[in-house]
C-alpha positions in Angstrom: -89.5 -106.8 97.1 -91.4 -102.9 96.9 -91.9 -101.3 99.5 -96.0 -102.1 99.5 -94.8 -105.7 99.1 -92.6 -105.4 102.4 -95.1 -103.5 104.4 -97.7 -105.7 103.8 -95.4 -108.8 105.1 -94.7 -107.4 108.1 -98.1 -106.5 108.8 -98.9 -109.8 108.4 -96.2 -111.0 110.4 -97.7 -108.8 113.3 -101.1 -109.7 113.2 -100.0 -113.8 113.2 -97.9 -112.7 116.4 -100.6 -111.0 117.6 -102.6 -114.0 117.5 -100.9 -116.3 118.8 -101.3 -113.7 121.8 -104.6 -113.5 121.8 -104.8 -117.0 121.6 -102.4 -117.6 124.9 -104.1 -115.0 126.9 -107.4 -116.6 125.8 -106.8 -120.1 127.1 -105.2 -118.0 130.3 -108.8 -116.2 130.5 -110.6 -119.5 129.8 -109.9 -120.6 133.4 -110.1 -117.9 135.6 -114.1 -117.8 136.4 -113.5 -121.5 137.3 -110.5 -121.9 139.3 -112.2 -121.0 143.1 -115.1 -124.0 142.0 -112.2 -126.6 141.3 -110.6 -125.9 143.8 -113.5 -126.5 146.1 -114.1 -129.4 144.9 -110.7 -131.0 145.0 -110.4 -130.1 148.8 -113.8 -129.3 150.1 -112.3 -126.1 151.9 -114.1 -122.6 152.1 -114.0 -119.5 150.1 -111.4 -117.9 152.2 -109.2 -120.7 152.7 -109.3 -122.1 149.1 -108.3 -118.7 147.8 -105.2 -118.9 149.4 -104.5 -122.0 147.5 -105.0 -120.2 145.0 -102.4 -117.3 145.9 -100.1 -120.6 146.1 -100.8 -121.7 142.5 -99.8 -118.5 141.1 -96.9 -118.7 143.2 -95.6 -121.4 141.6 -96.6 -120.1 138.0 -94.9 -117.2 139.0 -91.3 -118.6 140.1 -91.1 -120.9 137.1 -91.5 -117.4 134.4 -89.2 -115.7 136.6 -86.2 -118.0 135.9 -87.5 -119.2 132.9 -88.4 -115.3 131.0 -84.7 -114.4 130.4 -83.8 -118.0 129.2 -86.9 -117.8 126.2 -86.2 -114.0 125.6 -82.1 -115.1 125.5 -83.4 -118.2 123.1 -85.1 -116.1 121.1 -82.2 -113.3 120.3 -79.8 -116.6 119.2 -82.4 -118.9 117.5 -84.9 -116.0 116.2 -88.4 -115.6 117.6 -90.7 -118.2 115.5 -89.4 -121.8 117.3 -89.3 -120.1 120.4 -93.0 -118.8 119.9 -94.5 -122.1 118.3 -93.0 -124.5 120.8 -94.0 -122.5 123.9 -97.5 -121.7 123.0 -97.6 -125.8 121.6 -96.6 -127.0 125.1 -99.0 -124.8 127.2 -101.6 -126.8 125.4 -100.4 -130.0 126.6 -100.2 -128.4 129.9 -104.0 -127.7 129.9 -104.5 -131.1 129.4 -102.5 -132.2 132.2 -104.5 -129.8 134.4 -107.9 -130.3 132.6 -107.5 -134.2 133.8 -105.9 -133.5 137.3 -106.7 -135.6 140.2 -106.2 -133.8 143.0 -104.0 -130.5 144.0 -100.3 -131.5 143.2 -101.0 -132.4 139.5 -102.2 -129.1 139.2 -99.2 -127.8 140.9 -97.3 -129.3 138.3 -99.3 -128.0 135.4 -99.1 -124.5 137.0 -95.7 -124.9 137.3 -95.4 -125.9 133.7 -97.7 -123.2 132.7 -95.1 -120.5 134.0 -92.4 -121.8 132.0 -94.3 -121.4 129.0 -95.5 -118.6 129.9 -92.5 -116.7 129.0 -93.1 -116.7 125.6 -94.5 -113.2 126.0 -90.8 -112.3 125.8 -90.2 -113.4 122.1 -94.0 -112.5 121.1 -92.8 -108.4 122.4 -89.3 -108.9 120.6 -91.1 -109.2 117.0 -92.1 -105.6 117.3 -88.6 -104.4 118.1 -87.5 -106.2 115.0 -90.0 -104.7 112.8 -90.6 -101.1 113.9 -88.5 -98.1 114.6 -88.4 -96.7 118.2 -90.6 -93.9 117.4 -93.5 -96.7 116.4 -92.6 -99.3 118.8 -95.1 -97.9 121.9 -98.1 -97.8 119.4 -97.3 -101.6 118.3 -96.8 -102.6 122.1 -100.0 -101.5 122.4 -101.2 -103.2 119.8 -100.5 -106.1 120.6 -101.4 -106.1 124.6 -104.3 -105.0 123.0 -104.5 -108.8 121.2 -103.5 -110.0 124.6 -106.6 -108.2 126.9 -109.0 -109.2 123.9 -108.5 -112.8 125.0 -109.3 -112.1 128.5 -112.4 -110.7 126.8 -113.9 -113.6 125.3 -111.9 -116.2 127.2 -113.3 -115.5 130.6 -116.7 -115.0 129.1 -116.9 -119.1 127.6 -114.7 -120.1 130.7 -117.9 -119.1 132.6 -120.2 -120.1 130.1 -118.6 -124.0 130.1 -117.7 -123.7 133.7 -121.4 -124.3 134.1 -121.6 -127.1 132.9 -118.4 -128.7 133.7 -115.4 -127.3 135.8 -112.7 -129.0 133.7 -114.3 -128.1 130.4 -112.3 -124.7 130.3 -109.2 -126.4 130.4 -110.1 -128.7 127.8 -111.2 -125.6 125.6 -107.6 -124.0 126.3 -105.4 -127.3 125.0 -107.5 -126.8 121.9 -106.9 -123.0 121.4 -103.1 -122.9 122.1 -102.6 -125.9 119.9 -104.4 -124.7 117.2 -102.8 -121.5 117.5 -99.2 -123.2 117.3 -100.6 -125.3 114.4 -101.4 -122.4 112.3 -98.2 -120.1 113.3 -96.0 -123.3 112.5 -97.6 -123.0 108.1 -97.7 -119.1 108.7 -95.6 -117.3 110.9 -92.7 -116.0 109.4 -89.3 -115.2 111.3 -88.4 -111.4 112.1 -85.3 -111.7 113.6 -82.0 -112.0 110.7 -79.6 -113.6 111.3 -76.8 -110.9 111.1 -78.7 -109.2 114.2 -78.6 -112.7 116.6 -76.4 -112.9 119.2 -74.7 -116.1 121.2 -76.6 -117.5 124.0 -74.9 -117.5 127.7 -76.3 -118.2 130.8 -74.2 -115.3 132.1 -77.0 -113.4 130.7 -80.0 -115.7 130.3 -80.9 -115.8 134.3 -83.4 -113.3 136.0 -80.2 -111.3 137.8 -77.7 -111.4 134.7 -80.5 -110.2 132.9 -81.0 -107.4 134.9 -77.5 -106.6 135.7 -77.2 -106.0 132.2 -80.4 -104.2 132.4 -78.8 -101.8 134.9 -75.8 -100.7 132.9 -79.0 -98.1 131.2 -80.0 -96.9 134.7 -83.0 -94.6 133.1 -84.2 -98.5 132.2 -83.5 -99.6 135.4 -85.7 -96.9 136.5 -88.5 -97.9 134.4 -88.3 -101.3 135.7 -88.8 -100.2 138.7 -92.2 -98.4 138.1 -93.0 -101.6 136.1 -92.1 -103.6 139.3 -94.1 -101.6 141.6 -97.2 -101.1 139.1 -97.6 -105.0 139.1 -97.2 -105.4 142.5 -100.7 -103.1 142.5 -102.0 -104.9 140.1 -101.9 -108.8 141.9 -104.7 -107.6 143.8 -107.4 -108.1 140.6 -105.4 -110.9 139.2 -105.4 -112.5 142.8 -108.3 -112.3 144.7 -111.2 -110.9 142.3 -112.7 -114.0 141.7 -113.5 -114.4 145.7 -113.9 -111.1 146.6 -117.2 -110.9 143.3 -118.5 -114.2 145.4 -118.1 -113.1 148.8 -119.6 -109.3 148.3 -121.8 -109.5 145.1 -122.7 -113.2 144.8 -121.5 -113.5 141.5 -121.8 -116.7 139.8 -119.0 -118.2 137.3 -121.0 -116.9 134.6 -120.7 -112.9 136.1 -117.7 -113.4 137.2 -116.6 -114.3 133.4 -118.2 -111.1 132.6 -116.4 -108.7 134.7 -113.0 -110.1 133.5 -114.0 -110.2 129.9 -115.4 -106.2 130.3 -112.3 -105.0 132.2 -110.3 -107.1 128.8 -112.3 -105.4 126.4 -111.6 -101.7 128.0 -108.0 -103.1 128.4 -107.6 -103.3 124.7 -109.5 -100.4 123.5 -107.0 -98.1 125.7 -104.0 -100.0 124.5 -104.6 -100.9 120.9 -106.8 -98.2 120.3 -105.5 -95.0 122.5 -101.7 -95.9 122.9 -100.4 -94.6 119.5 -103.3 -91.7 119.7 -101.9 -90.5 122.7 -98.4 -90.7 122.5 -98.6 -88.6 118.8 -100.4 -86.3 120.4 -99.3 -85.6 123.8 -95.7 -87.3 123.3 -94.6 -90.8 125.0 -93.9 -89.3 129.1 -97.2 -87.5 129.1 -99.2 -90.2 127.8 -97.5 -92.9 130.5 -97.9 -90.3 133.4 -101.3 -89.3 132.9 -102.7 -92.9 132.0 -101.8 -94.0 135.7 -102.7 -91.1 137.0 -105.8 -91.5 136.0 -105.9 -95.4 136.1 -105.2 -95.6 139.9 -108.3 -94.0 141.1 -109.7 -97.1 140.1 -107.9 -99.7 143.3 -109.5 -97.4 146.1 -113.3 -97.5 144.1 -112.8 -101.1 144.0 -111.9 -101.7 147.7 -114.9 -99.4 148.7 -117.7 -100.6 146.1 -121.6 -100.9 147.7 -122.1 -102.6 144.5 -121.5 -104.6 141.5 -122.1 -101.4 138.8 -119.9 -99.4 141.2 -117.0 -102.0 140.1 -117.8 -102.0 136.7 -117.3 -98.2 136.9 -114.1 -98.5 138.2 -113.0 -101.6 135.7 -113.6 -98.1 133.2 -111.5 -95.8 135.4 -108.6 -98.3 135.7 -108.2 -99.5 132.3 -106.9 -96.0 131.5 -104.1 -97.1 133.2 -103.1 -99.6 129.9 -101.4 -97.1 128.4 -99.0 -96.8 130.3 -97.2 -99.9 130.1 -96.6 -99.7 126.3 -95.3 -96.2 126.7 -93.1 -97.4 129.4 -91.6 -100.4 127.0 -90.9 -97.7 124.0 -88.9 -95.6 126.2 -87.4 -98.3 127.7 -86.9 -100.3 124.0 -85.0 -96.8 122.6 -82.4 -97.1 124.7 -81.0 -100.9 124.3 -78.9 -102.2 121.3 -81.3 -104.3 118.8 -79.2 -106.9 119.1 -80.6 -107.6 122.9 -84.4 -106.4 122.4 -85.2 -111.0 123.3 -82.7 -109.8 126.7 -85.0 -106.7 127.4 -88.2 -108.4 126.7 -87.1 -110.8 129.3 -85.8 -108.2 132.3 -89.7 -107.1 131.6 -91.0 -110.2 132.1 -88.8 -111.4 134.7 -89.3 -108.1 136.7 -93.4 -108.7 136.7 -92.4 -112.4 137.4 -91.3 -111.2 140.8 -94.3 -109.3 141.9 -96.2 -112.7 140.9 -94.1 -114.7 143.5 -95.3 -113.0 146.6 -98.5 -110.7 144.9 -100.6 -113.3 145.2 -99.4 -114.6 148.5 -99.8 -111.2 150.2 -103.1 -110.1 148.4 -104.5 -113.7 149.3 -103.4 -113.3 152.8 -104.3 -110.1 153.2 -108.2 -111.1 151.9 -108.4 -113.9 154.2 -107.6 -111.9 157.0 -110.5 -109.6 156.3 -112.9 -111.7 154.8 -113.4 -114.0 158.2 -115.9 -113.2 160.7 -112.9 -112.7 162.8 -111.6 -108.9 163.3 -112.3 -106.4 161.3 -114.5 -107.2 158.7 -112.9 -105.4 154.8 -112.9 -107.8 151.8 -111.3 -104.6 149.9 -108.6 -104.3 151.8 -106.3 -106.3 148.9 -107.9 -103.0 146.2 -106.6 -100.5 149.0 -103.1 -101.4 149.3 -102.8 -101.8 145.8 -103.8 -98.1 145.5 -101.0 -96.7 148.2 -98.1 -99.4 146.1 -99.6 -97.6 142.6 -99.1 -94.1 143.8 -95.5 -95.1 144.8 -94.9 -96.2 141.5 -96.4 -92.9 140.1 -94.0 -90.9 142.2 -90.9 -93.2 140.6 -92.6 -92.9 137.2 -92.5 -88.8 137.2 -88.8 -88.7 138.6 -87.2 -91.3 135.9 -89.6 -89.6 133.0 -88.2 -86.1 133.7 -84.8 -87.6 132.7 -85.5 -88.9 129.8 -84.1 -86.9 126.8 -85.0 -88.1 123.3 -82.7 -91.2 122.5 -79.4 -90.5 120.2 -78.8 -94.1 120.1 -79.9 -97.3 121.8 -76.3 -97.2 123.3 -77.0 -93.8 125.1 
């Protein structure tokens, strides 16, 4: 095979990967706008108290891709990335038809729950690009590919709200179709990245959330960088929680806007990470470009919690996106310094770590909006965006003391 011949496989390797990640974070996207409606109408209950149902729901998503991201990314480093991928993304697409037909709350409990442990194939989709690129390429690609990812919360949300409209369910239904469509066409296409000479046994010594990161921890400059990772998600639950009620309690935002706003903030998401990522690190190198992106990306949390309007938001979904960069520069850092052999094991510590913050993120920033969004006490619906911005700036004070030990990597051993 030349070396065109090569390249072009493996560029059309990642692009397949990259779809089936668009496609996942589509059918994720598809729902959102109408989750608070559905919700309503299975109980009947107000915006406040529905929304911490909602917290609850991505509680259990969460738990289940917390002990279940190590086990895929562990599967994926002994069985090679393609099963793992096809199987997960074909099984969340039964999921959304068990959720699309649900009856009342607990069956969409269990499809939640379900949900989160096929979830975790993010794990073995980010583990193709430390099999096919060098370290020095590997934060551009990362970007690249959460690029694919935030372009499905751009035009997912956006038809969620359109068919919410109409119908609820109808989301869901779209979802089933999309993930098992996307499985269908990576099952004649997709091609395996991971040889066989670079797979390693599977243990559950290893394969659990604190094996994981034990292992994790024996590179403390990665521990450190999970960490910030740890911290920055923990800012973010606020958007993922409780922006859906807090659009329709302040701005009376229908499905349909709501859609919007999530499918913008998508569309920024992507530009910065597929589009700026690789840009920035060549040019300013890989601990500039994660340092400066949340510098500037965290202004965005305390314009949120403040906004008089709906363009004021808007603005700051433009402010905070800047902030995507800093996560792929994070994971090439992070990827240099771990033996290829256990990228799958890395990929999962990631994953599991942001699993955490989506056990008691939503919980909190739920809480914490119902108790400002009653007519009882003080009255702040932004209070969620505001304590997002003092756990962000924490994690920007972690972020410059682990960067300014990070030398260039010998060896993924070092």
């Amino acid at each position: 095979m030349t070396a065109t011949t090569s390249q072009t496989s493996h560029n059309a390797t990642l692009g397949l990967v990259a779809f089936i990640v668009f496609v996942d974070m589509m059918g994720i996207g598809l729902i959102v706008p109408v989750m608070p409606s559905l919700l309503e109408e299975m109980t009947g209950l107000g915006e406040d108290q529905t929304a911490s149902i909602g917290g609850w729901l991505l509680f259990a998503y969460a738990v289940m891709q917390f002990l279940f991201a190590p086990v895929i990314g562990g599967l994926s480093d002994r069985y090679g990335r393609r099963p793992i991928l096809l199987v997960t993304v074909f099984l969340l697409g039964i999921d959304y038809i068990i959720m699309a037909m649900a009856p009342d709350l607990w069956w969409l409990f269990a499809g939640r729950i379900l949900s989160g442990i096929m979830g975790a194939s993010w794990a073995a989709a980010n583990s193709c690009i430390a099999d096919m690129a060098g370290p020095e390429d590997r934060g551009k690609l990362f970007g690249m590919l959460g690029g694919a990812g935030a372009s499905g919360f751009v035009i997912g949300p956006a038809i969620g709200g359109v068919l919410g409209e109409y119908w609820v369910r109808a989301p869901f239904f779209a979802a089933a179709i999309l993930c098992i469509g996307g499985a269908a066409i990576g099952y004649f296409a997709l091609r395996e990245t991971l040889p066989a000479d670079r797979r390693r046994p599977f243990t559950m010594a290893r394969a659990n959330p604190l094996g994981t990161i034990f292992q994790m921890a024996k590179t403390p400059l990665v521990l450190g960088f999970l960490g910030v990772i740890f911290l920055m998600q923990t800012a973010a639950q606020s958007t993922m929680s409780v922006w859906s009620y807090y659009t329709r309690l302040k701005f009376d935002w229908s499905e349909f806007d709501i859609g919007l706003g999530v499918a913008f903030y998508g569309l920024m998401l992507a530009f910065t990470q597929a589009g700026l990522t690789g840009v920035l690190i060549k040019r300013f190198g890989v601990k500039a470009t994660a340092i400066g992106g949340l510098v500037i990306g965290l202004q965005s949390y305390v314009m949120m919690a403040f906004a008089p309007t709906g363009s004021f938001l808007i603005a700051a979904i433009l402010v905070g996106s800047i902030a995507g960069v800093t996560f792929p520069a994070i994971q090439q850092m992070m990827s240099e310094r771990i033996a290829e052999d256990a990228q799958g094991e890395l990929q999962g510590a990631v994953a599991s770590t942001m699993s955490i913050t989506s056990i008691f993120g939503p919980v909190m920033m739920t809480g914490v909006f119902a108790a400002y969004a009653d007519d009882q006490g003080m009255y702040f619906p932004g209070a969620p965006f505001l304590l997002s911005a003092l756990v962000g700036y924490t994690a920007l004070a972690l972020l410059w003391r682990v960067s300014v030990r990070v030398k260039p990597a010998a060896s993924p051993a070092d």
